[in-house]
C-alpha positions as CSV (number, residue, x, y, z in Angstrom):
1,X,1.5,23.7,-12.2
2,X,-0.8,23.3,-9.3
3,X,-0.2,24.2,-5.4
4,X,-0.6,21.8,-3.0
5,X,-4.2,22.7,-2.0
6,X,-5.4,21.9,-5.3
7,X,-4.3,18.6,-5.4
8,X,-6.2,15.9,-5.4
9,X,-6.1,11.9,-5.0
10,X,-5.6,9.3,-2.2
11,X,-2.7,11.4,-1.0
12,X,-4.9,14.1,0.4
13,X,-5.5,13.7,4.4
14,X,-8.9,12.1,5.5
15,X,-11.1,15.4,7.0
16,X,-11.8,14.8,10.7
17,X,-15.3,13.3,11.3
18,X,-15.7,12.3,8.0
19,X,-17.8,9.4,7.3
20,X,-16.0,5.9,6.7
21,X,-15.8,4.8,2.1
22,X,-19.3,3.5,1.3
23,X,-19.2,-0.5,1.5
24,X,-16.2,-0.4,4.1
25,X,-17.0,-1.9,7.2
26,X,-13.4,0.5,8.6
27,X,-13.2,2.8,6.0
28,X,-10.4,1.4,4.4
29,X,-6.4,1.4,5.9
30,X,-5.4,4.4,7.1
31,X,-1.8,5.2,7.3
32,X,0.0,8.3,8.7
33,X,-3.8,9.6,8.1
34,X,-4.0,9.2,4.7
35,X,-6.4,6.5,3.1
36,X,-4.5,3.9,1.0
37,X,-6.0,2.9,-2.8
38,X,-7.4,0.0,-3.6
39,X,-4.2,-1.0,-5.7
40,X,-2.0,0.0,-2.4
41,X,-4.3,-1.9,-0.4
42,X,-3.8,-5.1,-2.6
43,X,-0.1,-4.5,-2.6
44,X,0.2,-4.8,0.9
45,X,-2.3,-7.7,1.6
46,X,-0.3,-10.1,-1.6
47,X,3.0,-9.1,0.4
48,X,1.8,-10.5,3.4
49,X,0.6,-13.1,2.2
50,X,2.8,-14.2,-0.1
51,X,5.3,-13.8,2.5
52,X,3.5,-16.2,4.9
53,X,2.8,-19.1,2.4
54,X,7.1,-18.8,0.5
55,X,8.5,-17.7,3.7
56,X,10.6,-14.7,1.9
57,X,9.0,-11.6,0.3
58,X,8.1,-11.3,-3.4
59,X,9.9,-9.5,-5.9
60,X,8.8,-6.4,-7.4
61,X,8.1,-8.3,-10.6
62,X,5.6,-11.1,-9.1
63,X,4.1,-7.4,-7.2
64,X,3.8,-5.8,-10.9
65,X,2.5,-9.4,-12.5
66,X,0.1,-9.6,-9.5
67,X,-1.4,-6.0,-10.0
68,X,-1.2,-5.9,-13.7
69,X,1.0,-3.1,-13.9
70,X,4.8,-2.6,-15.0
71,X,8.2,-3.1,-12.9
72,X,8.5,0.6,-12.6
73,X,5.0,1.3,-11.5
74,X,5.1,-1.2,-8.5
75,X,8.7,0.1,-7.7
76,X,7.0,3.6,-7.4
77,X,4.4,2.0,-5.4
78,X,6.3,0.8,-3.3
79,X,8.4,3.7,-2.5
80,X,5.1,5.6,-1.8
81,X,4.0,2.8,1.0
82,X,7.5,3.1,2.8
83,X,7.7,6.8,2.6
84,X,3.7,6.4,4.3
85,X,4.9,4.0,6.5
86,X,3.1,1.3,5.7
87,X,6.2,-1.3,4.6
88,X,9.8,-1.0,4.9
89,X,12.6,-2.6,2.5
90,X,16.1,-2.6,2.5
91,X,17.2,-0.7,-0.4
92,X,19.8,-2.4,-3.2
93,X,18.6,-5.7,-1.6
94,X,16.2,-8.1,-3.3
95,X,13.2,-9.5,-1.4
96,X,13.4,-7.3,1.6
97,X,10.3,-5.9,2.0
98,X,8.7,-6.2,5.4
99,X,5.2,-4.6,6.4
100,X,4.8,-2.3,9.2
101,X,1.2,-2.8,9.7
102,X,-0.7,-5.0,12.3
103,X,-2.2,-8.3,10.5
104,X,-5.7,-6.3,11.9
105,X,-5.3,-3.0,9.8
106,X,-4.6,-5.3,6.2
107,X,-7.6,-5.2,3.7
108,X,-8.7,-8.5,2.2
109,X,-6.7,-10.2,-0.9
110,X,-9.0,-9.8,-4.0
């Protein structure tokens, strides 16, 4: 069992006057002041652009085919961004998911 200070990941807040990630012209996205992954990055970018070229959201299984990971995994993934603050859904609903961020703050689809 580990205490919060111990932990470690993309969850842990970004230290003030840190230096932007190497090879990031911003840093990367920054949400609630937390640095999103890579993988969260790319989740957000293929929603909103999927959503501008179909008009509707994807589901979560074109977001699990589309990061190469399992239902579950982007469901959890997803749960994470909202509870960040980076997308918002309507629960029980399919294709509801909406993001929260300006078009400015997205990371480039890979």
């Amino acid at each position: 069992m580990t205490c919060d200070s111990q932990r470690e990941g993309p969850e842990r807040s970004r230290p003030e006057g840190a230096d932007p990630a190497p090879g990031s012209a911003r840093g990367g996205l920054f949400v609630t002041g937390t640095r999103l992954t890579r993988k969260q990055g790319q989740l957000v970018a293929y929603v909103y652009y999927y959503t501008k070229v179909h008009r509707i959201p994807p589901s979560e299984n074109e977001i699990a085919e589309f990061l190469g990971v399992y239902g579950p995994s982007a469901h959890q993934m997803i749960l994470r961004l909202e509870a960040r603050g980076a997308l918002a859904r309507t629960p029980g609903q399919p294709r509801t998911i909406r993001i929260l961020l300006p078009r400015a703050d997205l990371p480039d689809l890979e």
